[in-house]
KOLDRENMI-572778 format. One record per residue: residue in one letter; z, x, y of N, C-alpha, C in turn. Coordinates in steps of 0.05 Angstrom, whole numbers, padded with zeros to 5 digits, always signed. Layout:
<nodes>
AZXYZXYZXY;...
</nodes>
This chain:
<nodes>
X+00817+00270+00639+00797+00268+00618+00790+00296+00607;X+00785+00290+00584+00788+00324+00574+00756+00324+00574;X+00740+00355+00569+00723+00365+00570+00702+00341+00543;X+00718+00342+00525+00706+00332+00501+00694+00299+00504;X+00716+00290+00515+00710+00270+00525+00685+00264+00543;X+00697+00280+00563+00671+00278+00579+00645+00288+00575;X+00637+00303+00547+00608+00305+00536+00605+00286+00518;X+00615+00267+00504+00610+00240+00491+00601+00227+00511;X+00618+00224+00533+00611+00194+00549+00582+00205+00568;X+00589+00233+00564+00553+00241+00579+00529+00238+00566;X+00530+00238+00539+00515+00232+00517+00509+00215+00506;X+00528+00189+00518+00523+00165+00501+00504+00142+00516;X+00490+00147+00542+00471+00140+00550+00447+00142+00530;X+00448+00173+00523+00425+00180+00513+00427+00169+00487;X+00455+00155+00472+00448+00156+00438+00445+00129+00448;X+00440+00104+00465+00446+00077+00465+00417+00083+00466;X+00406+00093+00481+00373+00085+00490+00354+00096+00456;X+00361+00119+00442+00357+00126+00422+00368+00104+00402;X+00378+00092+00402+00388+00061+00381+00369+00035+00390;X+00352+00037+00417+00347+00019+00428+00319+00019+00421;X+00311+00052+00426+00274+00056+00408+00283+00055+00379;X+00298+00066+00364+00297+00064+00342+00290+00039+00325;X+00309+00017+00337+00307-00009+00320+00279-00025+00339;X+00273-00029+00364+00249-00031+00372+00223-00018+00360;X+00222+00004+00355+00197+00020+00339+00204+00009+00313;X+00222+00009+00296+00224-00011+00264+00217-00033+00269;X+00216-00051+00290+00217-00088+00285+00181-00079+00302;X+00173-00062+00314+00147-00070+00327+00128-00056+00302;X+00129-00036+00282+00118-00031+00268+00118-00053+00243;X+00145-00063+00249+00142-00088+00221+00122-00110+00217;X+00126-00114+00240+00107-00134+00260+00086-00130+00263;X+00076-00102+00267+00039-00094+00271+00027-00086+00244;X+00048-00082+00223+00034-00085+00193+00023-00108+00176;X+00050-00131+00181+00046-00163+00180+00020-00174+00192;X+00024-00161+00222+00006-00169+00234-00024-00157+00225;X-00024-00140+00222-00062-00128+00213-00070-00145+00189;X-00041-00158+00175-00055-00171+00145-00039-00206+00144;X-00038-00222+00161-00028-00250+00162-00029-00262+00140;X-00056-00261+00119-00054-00277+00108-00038-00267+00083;X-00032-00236+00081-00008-00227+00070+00016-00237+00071;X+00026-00244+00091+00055-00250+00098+00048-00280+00086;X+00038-00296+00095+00031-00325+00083+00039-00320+00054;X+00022-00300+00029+00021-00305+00004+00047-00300-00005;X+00066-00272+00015+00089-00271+00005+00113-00287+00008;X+00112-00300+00031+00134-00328+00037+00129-00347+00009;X+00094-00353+00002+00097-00374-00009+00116-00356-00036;X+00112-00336-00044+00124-00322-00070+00155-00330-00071;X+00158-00326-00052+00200-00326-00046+00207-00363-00047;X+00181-00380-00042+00190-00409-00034+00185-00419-00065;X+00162-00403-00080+00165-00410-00113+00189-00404-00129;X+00193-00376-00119+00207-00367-00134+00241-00375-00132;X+00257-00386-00112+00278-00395-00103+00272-00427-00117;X+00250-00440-00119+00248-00461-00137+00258-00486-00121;X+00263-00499-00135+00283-00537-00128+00268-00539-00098;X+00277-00547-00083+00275-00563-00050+00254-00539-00037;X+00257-00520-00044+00244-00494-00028+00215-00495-00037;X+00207-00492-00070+00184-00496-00079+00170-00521-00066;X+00183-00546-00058+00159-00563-00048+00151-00551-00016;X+00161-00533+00004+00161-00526+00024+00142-00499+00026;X+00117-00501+00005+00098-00474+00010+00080-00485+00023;X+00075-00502+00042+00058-00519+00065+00070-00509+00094;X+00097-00496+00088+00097-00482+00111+00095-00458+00118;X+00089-00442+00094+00084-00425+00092+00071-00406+00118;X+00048-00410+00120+00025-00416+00141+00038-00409+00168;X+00041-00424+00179+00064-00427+00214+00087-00405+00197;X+00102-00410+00182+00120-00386+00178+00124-00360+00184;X+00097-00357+00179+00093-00331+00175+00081-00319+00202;X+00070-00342+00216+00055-00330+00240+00083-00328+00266;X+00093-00348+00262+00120-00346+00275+00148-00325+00267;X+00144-00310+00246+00163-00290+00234+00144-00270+00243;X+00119-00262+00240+00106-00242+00259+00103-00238+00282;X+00099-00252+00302+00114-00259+00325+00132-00250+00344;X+00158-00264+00320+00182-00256+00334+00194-00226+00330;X+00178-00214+00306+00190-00180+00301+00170-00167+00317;X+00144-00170+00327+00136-00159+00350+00153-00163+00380;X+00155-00189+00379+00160-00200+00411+00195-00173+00419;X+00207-00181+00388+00237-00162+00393+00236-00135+00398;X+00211-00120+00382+00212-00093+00376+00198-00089+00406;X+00174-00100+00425+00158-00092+00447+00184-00094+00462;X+00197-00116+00468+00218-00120+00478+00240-00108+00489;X+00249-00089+00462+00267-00066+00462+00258-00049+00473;X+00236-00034+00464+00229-00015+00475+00215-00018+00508;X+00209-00029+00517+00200-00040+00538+00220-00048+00562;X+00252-00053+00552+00268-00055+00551+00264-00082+00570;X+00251-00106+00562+00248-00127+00573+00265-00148+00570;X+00274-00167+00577+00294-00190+00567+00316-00175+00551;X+00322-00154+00562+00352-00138+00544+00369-00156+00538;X+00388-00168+00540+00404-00187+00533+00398-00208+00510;X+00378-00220+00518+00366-00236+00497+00353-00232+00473;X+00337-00209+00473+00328-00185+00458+00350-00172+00442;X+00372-00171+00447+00390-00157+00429+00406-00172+00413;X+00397-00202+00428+00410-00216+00414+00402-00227+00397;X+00376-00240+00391+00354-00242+00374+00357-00219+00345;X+00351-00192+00359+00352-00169+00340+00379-00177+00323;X+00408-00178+00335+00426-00179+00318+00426-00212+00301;X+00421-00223+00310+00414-00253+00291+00391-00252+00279;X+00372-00245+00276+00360-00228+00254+00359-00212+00230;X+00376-00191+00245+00387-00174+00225+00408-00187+00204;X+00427-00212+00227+00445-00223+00211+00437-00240+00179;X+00417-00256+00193+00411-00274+00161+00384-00254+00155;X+00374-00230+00159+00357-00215+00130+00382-00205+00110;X+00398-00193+00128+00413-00171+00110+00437-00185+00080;X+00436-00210+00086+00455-00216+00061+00430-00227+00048;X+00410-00244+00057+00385-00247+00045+00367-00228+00028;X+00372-00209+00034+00356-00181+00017+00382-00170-00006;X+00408-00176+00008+00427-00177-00019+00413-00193-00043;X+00410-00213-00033+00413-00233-00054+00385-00237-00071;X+00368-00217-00063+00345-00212-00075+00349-00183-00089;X+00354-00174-00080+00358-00142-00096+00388-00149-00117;X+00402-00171-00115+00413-00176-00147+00404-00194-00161;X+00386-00215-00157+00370-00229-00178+00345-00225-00179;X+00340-00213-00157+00301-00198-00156+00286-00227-00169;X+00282-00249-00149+00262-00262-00156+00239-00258-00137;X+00240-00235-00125+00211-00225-00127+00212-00198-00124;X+00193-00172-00131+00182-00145-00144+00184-00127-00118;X+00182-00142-00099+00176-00128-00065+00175-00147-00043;X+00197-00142-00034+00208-00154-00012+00191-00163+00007;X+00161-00145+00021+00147-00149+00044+00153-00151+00077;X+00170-00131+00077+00183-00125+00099+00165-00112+00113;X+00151-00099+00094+00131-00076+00113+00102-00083+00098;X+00086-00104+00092+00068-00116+00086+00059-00083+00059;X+00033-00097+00068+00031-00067+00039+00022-00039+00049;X+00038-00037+00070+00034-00011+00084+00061+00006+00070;X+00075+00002+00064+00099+00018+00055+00119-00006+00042;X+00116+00001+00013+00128-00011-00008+00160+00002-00016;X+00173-00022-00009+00204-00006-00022+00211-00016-00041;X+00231-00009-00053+00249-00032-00074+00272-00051-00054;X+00276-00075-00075+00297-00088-00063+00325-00089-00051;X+00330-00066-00071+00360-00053-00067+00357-00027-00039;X+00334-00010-00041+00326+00008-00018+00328-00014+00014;X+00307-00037-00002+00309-00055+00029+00328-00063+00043;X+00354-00075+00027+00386-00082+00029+00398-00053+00039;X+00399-00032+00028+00408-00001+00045+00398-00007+00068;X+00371-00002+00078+00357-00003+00102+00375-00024+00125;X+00371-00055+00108+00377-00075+00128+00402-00067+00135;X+00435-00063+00118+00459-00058+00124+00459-00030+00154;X+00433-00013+00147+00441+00006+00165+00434-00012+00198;X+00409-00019+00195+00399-00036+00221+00417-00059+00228;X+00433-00067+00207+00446-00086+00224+00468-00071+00232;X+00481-00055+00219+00503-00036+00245+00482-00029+00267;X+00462-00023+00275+00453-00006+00302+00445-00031+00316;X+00442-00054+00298+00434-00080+00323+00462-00090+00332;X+00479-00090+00315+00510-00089+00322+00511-00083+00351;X+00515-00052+00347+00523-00032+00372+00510-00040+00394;X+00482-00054+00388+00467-00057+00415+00474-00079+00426;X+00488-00095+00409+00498-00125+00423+00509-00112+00429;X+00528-00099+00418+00565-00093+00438+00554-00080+00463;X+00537-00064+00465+00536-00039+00480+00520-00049+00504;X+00508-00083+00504+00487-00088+00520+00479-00089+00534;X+00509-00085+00558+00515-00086+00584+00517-00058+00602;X+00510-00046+00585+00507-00008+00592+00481-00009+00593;X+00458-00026+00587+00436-00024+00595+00427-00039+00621;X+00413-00020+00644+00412-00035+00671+00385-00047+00661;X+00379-00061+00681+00361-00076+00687+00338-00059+00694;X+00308-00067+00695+00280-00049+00697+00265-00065+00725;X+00258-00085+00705+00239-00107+00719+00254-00137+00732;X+00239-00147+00751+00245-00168+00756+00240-00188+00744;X+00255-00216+00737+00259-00236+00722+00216-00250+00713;X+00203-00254+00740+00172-00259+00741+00159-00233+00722;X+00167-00218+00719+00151-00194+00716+00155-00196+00681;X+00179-00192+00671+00189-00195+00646+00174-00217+00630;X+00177-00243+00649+00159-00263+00639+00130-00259+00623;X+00115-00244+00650+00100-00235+00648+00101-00220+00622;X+00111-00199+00612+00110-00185+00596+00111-00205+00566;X+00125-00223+00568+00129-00240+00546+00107-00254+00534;X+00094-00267+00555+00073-00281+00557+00049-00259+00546;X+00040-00237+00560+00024-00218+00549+00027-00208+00519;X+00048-00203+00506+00055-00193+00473+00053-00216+00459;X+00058-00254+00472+00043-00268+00460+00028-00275+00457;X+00008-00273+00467-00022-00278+00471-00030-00245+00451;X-00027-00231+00457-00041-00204+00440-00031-00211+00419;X-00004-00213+00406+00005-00224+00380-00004-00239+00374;X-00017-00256+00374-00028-00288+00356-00060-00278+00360;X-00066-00269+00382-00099-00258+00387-00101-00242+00361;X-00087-00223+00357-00090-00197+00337-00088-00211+00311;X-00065-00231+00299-00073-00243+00277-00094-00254+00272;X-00107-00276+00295-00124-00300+00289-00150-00282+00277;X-00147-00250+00300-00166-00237+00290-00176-00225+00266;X-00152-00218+00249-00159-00205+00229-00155-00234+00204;X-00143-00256+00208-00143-00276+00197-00169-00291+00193;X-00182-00284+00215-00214-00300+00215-00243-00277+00203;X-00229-00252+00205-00248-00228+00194-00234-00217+00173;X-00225-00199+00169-00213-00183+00156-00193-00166+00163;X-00170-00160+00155-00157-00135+00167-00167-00109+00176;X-00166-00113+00201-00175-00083+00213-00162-00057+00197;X-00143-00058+00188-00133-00037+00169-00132-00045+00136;X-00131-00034+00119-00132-00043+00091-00116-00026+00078;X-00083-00029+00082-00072-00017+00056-00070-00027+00029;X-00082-00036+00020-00091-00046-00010-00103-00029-00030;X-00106-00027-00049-00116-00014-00072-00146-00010-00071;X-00161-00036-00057-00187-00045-00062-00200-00044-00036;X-00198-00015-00029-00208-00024+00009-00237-00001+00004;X-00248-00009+00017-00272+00014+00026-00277+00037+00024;X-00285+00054+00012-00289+00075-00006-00279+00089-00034;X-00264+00058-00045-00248+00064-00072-00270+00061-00094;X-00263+00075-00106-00284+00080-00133-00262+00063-00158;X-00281+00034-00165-00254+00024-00167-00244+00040-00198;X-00267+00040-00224-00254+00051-00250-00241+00074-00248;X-00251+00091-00224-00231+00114-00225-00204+00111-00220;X-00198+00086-00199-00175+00074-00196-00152+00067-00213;X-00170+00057-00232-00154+00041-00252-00147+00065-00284;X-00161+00084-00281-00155+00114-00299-00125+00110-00296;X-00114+00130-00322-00093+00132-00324-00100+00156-00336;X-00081+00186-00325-00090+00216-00334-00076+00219-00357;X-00079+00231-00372-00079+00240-00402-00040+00252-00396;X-00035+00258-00381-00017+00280-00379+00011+00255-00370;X+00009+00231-00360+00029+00219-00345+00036+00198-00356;X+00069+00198-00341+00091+00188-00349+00086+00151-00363;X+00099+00152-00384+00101+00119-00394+00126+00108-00381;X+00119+00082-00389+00148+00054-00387+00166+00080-00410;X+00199+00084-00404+00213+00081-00419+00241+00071-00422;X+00238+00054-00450+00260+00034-00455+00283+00041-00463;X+00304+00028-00468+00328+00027-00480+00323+00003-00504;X+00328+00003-00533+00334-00007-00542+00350-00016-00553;X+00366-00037-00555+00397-00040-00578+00394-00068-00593;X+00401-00065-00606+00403-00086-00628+00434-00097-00634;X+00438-00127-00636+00455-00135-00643+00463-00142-00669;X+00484-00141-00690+00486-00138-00715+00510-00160-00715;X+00517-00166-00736+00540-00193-00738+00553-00178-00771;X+00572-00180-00768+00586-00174-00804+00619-00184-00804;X+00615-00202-00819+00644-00216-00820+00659-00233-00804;X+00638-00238-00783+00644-00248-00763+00647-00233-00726;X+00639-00213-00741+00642-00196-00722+00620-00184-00709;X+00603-00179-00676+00579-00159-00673+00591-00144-00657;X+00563-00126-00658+00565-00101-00652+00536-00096-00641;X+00530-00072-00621+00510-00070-00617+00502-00049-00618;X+00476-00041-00636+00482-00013-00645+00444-00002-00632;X+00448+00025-00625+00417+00043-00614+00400+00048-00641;X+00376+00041-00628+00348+00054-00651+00358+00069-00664;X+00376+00083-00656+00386+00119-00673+00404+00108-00704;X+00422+00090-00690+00449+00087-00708+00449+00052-00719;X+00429+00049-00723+00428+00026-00748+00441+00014-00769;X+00459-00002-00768+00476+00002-00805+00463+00000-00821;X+00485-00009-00839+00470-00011-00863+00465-00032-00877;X+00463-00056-00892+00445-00072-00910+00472-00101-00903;X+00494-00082-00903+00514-00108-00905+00515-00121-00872;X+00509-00105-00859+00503-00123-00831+00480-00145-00829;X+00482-00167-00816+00461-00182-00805+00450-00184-00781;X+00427-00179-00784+00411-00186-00753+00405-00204-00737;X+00417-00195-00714+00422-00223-00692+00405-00223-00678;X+00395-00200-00656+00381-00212-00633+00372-00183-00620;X+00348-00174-00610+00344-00144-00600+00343-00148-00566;X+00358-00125-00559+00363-00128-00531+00335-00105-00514;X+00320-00112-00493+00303-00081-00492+00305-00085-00459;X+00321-00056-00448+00317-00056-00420+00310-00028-00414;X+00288-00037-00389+00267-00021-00378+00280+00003-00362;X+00284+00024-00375+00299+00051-00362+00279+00065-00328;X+00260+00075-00340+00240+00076-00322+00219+00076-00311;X+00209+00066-00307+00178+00056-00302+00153+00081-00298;X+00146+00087-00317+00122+00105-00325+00094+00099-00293;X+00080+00119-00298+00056+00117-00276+00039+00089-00283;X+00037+00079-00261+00011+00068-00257-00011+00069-00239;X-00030+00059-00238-00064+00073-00231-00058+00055-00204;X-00071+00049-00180-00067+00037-00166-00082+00008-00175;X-00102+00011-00188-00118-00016-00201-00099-00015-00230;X-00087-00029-00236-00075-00037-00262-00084-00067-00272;X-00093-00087-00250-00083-00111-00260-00119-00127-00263;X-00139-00106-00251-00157-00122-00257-00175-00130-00286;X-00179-00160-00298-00193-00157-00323-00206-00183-00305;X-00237-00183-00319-00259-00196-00305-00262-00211-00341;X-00262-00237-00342-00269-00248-00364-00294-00264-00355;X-00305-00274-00380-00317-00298-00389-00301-00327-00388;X-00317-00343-00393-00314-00378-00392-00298-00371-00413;X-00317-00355-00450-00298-00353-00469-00274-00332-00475;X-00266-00318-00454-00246-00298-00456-00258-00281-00461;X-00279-00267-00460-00289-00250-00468-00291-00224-00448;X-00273-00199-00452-00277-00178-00434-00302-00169-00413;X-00311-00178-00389-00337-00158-00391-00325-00143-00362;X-00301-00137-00357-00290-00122-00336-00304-00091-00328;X-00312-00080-00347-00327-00047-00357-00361-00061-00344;X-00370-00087-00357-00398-00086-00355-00402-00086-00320;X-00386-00099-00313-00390-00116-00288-00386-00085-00269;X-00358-00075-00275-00356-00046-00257-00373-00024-00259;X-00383-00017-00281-00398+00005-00285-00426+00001-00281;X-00430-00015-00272-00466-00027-00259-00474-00004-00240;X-00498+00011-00248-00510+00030-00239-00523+00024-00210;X-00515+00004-00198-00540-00002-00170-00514-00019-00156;X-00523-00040-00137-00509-00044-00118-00506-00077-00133;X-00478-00083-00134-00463-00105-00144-00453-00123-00114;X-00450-00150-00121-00440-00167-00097-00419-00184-00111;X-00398-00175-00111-00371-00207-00121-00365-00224-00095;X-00368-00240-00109-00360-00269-00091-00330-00272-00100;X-00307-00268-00077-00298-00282-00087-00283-00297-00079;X-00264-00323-00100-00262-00343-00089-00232-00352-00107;X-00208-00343-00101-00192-00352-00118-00179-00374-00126;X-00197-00388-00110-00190-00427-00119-00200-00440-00100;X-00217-00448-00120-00254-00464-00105-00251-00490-00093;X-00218-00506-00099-00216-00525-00077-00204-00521-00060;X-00202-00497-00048-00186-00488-00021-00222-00473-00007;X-00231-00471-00021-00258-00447-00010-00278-00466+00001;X-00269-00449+00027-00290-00463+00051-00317-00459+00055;X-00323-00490+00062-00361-00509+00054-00380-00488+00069;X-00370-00480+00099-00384-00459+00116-00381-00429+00108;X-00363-00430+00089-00365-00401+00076-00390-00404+00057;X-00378-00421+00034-00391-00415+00017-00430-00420+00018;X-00435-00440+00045-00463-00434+00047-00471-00414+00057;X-00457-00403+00080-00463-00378+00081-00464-00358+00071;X-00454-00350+00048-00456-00342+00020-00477-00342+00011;X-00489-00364+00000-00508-00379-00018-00530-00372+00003;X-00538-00369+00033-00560-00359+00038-00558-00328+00042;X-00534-00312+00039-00528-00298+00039-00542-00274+00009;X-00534-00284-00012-00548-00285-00036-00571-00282-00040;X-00579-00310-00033-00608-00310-00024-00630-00289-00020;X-00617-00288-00001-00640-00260+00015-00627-00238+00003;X-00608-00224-00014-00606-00204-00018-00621-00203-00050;X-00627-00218-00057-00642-00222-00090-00677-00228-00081;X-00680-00237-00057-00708-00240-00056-00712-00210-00041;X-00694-00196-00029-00702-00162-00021-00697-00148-00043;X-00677-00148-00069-00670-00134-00085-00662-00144-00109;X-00684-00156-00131-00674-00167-00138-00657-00151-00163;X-00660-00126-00163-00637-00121-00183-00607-00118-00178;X-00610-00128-00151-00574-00130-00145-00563-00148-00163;X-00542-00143-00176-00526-00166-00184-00499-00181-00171;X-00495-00200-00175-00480-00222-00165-00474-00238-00184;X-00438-00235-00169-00416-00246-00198-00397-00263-00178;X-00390-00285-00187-00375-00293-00172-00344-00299-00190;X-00325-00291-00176-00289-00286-00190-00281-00306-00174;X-00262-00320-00199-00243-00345-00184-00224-00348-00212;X-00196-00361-00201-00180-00370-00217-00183-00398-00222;X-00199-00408-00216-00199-00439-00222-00209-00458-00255;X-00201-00474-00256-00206-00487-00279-00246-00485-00288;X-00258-00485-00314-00277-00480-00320-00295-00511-00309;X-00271-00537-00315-00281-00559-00302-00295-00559-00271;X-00274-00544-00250-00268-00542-00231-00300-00516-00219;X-00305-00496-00238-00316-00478-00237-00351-00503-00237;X-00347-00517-00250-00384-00535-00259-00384-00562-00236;X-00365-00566-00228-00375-00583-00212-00381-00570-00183;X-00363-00547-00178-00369-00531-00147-00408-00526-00154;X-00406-00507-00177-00438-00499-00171-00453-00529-00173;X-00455-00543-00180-00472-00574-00183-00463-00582-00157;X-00447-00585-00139-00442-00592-00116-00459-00573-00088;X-00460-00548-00103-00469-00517-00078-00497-00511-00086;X-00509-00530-00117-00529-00508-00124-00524-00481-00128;X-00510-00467-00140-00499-00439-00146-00513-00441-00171;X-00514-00415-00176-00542-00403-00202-00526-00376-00215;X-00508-00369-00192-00498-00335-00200-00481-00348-00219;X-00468-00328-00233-00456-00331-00256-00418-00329-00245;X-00408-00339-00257-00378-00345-00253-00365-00327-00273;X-00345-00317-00256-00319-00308-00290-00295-00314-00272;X-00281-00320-00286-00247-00314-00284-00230-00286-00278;X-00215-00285-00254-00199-00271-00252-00167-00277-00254;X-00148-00263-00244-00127-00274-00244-00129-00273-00213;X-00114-00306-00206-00108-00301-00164-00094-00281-00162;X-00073-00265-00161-00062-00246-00145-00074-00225-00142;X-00092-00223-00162-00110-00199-00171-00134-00208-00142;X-00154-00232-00143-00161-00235-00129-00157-00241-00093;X-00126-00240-00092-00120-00239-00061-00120-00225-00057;X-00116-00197-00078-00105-00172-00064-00135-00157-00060;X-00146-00172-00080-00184-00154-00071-00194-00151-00041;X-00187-00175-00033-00204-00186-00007-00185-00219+00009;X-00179-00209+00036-00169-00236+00047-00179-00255+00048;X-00198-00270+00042-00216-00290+00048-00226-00304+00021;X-00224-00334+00037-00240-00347+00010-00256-00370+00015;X-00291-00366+00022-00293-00344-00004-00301-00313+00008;X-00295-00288-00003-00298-00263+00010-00324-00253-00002;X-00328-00230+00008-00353-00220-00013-00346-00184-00013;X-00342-00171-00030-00344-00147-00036-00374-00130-00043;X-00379-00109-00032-00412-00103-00044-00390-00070-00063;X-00403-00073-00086-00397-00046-00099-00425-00034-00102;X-00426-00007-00096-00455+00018-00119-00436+00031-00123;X-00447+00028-00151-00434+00045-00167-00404+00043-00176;X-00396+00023-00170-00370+00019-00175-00341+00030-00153;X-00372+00033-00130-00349+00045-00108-00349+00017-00090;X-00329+00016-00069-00326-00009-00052-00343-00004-00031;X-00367-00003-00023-00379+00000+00005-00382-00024+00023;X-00368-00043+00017-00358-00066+00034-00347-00087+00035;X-00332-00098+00058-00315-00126+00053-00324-00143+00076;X-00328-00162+00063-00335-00189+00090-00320-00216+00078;X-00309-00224+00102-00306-00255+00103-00327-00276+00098;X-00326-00294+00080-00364-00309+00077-00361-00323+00098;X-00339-00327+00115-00343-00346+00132-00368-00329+00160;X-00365-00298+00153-00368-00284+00177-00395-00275+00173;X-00406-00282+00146-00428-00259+00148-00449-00259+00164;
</nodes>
């Protein structure tokens, strides 16, 4: 055995166990991001089950269990690995995993029917095509660890392992139900606790726009052509059809998407944010999903914050129909005033429905579940 040799094979202990934290610390961090925000992973399954359409679209009822069971299992793999618990089975999981994401994230990063994958909840946003790089690399290192699996000895005994299994599921589903029933203990969202939201939504004088490609299609004699903004013909051509693709996507504010209407469409997004004193949104992004013990608790909730203050104001945001909007208050006794938002706008405000946000001044100084208050 030559020298060379024998510093690979002395070294390759150390790169198996380094392949072994690596993809364990990726699947347990995937897993504790999902996990701080559940009802995240829920909104994005249902996105991928609309958006794939036919047989899949009637299947956003499973959404729910989906998601708690896909968070789960990328904890249970990643503690696993690194813990180096159930090695065998664990590696094997990891590589059948890896197997059906990685042509799965293909096949989204070439028809992109959806914007962001949610691999890493909204703690770290990639593109679709970045996510497919990523997955091809992880599934070579989950590869190697199947092949390699039997170079890993044993730690614990078979009872003990158990043990270990049993413990990451119980903390796993504990840690969801928890922030599922309150709020996410962490908030990487746009709209979390100390955001000033109009400053949010600024756009600086100095930064980058959308910029396009335009071409135009022309027909003459039977013949087209497609010619740039620049090089236009001339009179004897006819106009067919304008083509416009998005070169590169200019800045946006981290608030881009919120507008707060009226019953009649009527902007009052500026009145509602720029309120000089302490504001309360309700909100509720579809009032026949929004729960009876929330929303009384709310409603005495209200209550006492108008008979201590009464210049607080209180708005309540929902996507629901204006029909839908008159029979909830005639059913709750509700008095506060209603507007329309858009739902994605409103899930991403606050997990809960119905939630309650308190703004002064247009800063976020709180989030509560109405179920919790």
């Amino acid at each position: 055995m030559t020298s060379g040799s024998g510093k690979l094979l002395g070294t390759l202990p150390v790169l198996l166990h380094a392949n072994r934290l690596l993809i364990g610390l990726v699947f347990a961090f995937s897993g504790f991001v999902k996990a701080v925000d559940p009802l995240g992973t829920v909104y994005k399954i249902e996105d991928y089950l609309t958006a794939f359409d036919g047989i899949w679209g009637g299947l956003t009822f499973m959404a729910f269990p989906a998601a708690f069971l896909l968070i789960a299992l990328e904890l249970l793999i990643g503690l696993n690995l690194i813990f180096q618990v159930k090695f065998k089975f664990s590696s094997w999981l990891a590589f059948v995993f890896m197997l059906v994401m990685t042509p799965l994230t293909l096949y989204i990063a070439l028809y992109n029917p959806v914007t962001d994958c949610g691999c890493f909840g909204d703690a770290l946003k990639i593109s679709n095509w970045m996510t497919f790089y990523k997955n091809v690399f992880f599934f070579i290192l989950t590869l190697l660890l199947f092949i390699f699996q039997k170079k890993y000895s044993k730690i614990f005994l078979p009872n003990v392992e158990w043990g270990f299994i049993i413990v990451f599921f119980v903390a796993s589903f504990g840690f969801m139900i928890y922030n599922l029933t309150h709020l996410p203990v962490l908030d990487f969202r746009p709209y979390k606790v100390g955001v000033n939201i109009p400053d949010a939504m600024k756009v600086p004088d100095d930064a980058p726009g959308d910029v396009y490609e335009y071409n135009f299609v022309y027909e003459k004699e039977g013949s087209r052509r497609i010619f740039s903004i620049d090089q236009l013909p001339d009179s004897s051509w006819t106009f067919v059809s304008q083509e416009t693709k998005l070169i590169s996507e200019g800045y946006k504010p981290p608030i881009h998407d919120l507008v707060i209407l009226t019953a009649e469409f009527e902007d009052v997004t500026e009145e509602v944010l720029n309120y000089e004193g302490t504001t309360y949104l309700i909100v509720m992004y579809d009032l026949q999903k929004t729960s009876e013990k929330g929303i009384e608790k709310v409603k005495d909730f209200v209550a006492y914050k108008l008979n201590e203050h009464p210049e607080v104001k209180v708005y309540a945001l929902t996507a629901s129909s204006t029909q839908d909007i008159q029979e909830f208050k005639t059913k709750y006794g509700i008095t506060f005033p209603f507007y329309k938002t858009d739902p994605i706008t409103l899930k991403t405000m606050i997990r809960a429905n119905p939630g309650v946000m308190k703004l002064v001044d247009g800063t976020v100084k709180g989030k509560w579940n109405g179920k919790r208050l």
